[in-house]
Each structure stands twice: as C-alpha cells, then as structure tokens.
N, C-alpha and C positions, 0 to 999 in steps of 0.2 A: 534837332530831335524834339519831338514832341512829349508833355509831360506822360500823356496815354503809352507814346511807344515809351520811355524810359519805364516806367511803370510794369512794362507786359514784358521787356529785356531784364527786369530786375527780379520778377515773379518767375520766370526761365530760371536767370543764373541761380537763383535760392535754390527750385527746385533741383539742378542739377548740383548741388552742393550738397544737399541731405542726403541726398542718394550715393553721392562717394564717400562721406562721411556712414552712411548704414554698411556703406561695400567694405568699409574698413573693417566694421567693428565685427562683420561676421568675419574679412581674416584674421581677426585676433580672437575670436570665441569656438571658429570651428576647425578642426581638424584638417588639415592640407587634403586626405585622404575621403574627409566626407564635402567637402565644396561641392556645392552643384557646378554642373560642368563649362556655364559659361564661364564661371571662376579659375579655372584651371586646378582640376585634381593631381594629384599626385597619391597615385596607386603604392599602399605599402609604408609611407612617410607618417609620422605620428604626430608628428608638430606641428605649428602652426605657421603662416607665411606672416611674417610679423613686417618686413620691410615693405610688402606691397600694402600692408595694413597700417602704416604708416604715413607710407605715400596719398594714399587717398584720404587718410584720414587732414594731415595738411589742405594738399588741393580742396576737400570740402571747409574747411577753414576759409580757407583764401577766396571760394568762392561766395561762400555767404558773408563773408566783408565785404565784397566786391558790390555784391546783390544789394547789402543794405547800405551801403556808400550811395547805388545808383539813386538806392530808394529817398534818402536825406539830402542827397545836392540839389540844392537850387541854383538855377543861374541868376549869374548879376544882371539887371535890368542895363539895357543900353540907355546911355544919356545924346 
C-alpha cells in the first residue's frame, strides 16, 4: 500500500469515526421519541438510548485510533 492510499483509507476511517461518535452523542442528548427516523424513534418512550449511545460512541473511538495509527505508521525500509 501506498503512502497516498494509506493516507485516503486513514481520511475514510477518521471520517467515519466522527460521525459515530456525533451518532452517539445525539443518543445521549435527544430523546428516544424525537430521534430522527434513520435513528430509530420510539413513539411514547422519554428516555434516552444510552446503550446504542455508547456503542458508537466507543466504535467512533476505536475508529479514529485506528485512522490516526494508519496516519503515524511508517514502514521499515527493506535492507
């Protein structure tokens, strides 16, 4: 792999890490009942989904480790 493609895979993975990490934080700030609907609402329910807001709040951790690992590895030169 080339430094360009590791570069363009590590700009990806960032990006989709911010975006589970934002997916988290609106299920821990909005309402189960006002979620927009690709989120899954729950009509009626007052609380908040804290476990799926947790889940992705990790995987967006993990994934912008992963991102900025791609972005700081150098490979060893071959002898």
């Amino acid at each position: 792999m080339t430094a360009q493609e590791r570069r363009l895979l590590a700009t990806v993975v960032i990006i989709i890490g911010l975006i589970a990490v934002v997916v988290g934080i609106i299920y821990y700030t909005v309402e189960a009942k006002s979620l927009p609907s690709f989120l899954g609402q729950l009509h009626g329910y007052t609380g908040h989904r804290t476990k799926r807001g947790l889940v992705a709040v990790i995987i967006g951790v993990i994934l912008l480790a992963g991102g900025g690992g791609l972005l700081l590895w150098r490979p060893r030169s071959r002898r």
